[in-house]
C-alpha positions in Angstrom: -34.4 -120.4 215.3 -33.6 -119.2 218.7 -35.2 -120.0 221.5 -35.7 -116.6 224.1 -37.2 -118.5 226.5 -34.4 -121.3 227.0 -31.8 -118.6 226.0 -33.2 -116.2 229.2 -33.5 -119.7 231.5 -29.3 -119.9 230.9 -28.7 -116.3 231.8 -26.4 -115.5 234.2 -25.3 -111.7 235.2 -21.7 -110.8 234.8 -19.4 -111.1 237.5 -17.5 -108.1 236.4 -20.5 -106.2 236.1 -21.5 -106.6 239.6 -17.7 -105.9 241.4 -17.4 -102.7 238.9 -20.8 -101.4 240.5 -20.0 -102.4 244.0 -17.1 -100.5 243.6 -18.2 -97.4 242.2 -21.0 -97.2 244.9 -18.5 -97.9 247.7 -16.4 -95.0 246.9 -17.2 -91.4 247.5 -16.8 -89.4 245.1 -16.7 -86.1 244.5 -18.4 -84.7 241.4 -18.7 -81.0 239.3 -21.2 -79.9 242.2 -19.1 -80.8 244.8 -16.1 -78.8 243.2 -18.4 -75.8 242.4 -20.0 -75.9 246.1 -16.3 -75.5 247.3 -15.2 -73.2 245.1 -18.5 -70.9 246.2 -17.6 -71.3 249.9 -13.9 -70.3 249.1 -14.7 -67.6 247.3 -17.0 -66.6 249.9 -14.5 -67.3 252.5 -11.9 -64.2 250.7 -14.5 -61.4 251.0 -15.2 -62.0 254.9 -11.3 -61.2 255.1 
C-alpha cells in the first residue's frame, strides 16, 4: 500500500517546471488584445488622414 505521507516527504518540484515558468514570465509578450488594440489605433490612425 502506498504511503502519501512518506511519498509527499520525497517530493521534489521539477527543475524544468520552474526554468519553463521563469521563462515565460520573463518575456513580454504580446497577445490577441495587444494585436486588436493595435490594429484599433491603426485603423483609427487612417481616418484622421
Amino acid at each position: 500500500m502506498i504511503n502519501y505521507d512518506e511519498e509527499l516527504k520525497k517530493f521534489e518540484p521539477c527543475l524544468d517546471v520552474d526554468d519553463a515558468e521563469a521563462a515565460i514570465y520573463d518575456r513580454e509578450l504580446t497577445d490577441v488584445i495587444d494585436l486588436l488594440k493595435e490594429m484599433v489605433r491603426d485603423a483609427g490612425k487612417g481616418k484622421e488622414d
